[in-house]
N, C-alpha and C positions, 0 to 999 in steps of 0.2 A: 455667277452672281450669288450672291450669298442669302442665306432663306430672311422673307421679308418680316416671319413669322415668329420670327426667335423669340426668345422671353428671357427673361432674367439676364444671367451672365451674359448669355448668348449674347445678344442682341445690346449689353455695351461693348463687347468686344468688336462686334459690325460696326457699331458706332466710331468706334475709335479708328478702325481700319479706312471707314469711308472719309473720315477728318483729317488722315494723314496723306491720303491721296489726293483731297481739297487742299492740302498744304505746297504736297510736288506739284500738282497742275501749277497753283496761281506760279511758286516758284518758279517751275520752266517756262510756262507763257506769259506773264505779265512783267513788265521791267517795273510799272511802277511799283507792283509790290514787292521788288528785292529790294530796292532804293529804300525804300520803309524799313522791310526789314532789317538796313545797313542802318538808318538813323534808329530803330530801335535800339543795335547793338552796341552801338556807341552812346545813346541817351540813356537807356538804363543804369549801367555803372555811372554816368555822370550825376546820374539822378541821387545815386546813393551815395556818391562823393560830394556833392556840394551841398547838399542841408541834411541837419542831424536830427530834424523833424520828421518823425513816422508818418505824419498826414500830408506834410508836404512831398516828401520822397512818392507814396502812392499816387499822390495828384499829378506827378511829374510822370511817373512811371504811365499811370491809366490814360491819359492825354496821349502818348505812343502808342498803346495798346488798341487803343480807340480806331486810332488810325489805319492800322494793322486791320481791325475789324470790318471798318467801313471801304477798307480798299478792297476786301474779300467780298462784300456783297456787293459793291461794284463791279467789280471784276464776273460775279455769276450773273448778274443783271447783261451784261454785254455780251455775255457767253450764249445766254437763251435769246434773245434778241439776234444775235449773228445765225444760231439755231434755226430761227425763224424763217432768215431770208438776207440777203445782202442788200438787195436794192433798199433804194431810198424808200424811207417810209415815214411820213413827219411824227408818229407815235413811238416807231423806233427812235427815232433821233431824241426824240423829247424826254424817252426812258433811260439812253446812254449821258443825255445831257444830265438831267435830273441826279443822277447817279454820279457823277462827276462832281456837280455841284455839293453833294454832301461828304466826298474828298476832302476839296477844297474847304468847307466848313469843317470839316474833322483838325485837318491841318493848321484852320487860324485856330480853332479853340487851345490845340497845342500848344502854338506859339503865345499864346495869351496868359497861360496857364506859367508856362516856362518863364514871361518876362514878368509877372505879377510876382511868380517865386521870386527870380532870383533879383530883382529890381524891388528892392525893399526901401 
């Protein structure tokens, strides 16, 4: 484990180490955040191919991005919760549910974002 105590460089290079290993986990256990990351990889280039507007391309681009985001702390919310315990617990449920729910909110803001763009 890496010293918790680093400073300066140090301690963003842990940073960065510990973010890239929060990248492989969600990747090998999570499918719904590969699926994201597929609609990332194809809505990005689309995003800069279909409007030649720098603030609309951003809002098209951060709308994906967003989702990327909130499916990560989703995904760590379920992970500490599963952590906890597997049995039925109505607070677990209510934390995985919860957390689900702001997916699905991430996901319409997308879609809303994208048809407002490009439905002009």
């Amino acid at each position: 484990m890496a010293n918790q105590n680093a400073k300066g460089i140090k301690r963003i290079i842990n940073a960065c180490v510990f973010s890239i290993a929060g990248f492989k986990a969600a990747w090998c256990h999570e499918e719904a955040f590969r699926q994201e990351v597929i609609l990332a990889v194809v809505g990005i280039p689309a995003a800069l191919w279909l409007t030649d507007d720098s603030v609309e391309r951003v809002l098209l681009i951060m709308s994906l991005l967003i989702v990327l985001l909130t499916e990560l702390i989703n995904s760590a919310i379920e992970a500490v919760v599963d952590r906890i315990g597997l049995e039925h617990h109505e607070l677990s449920g209510r934390a995985k549910d919860i957390g689900s729910a702001a997916v699905m909110l991430s996901l319409g803001v997308t879609a809303m974002t994208w048809a407002m763009i490009l439905i002009k």
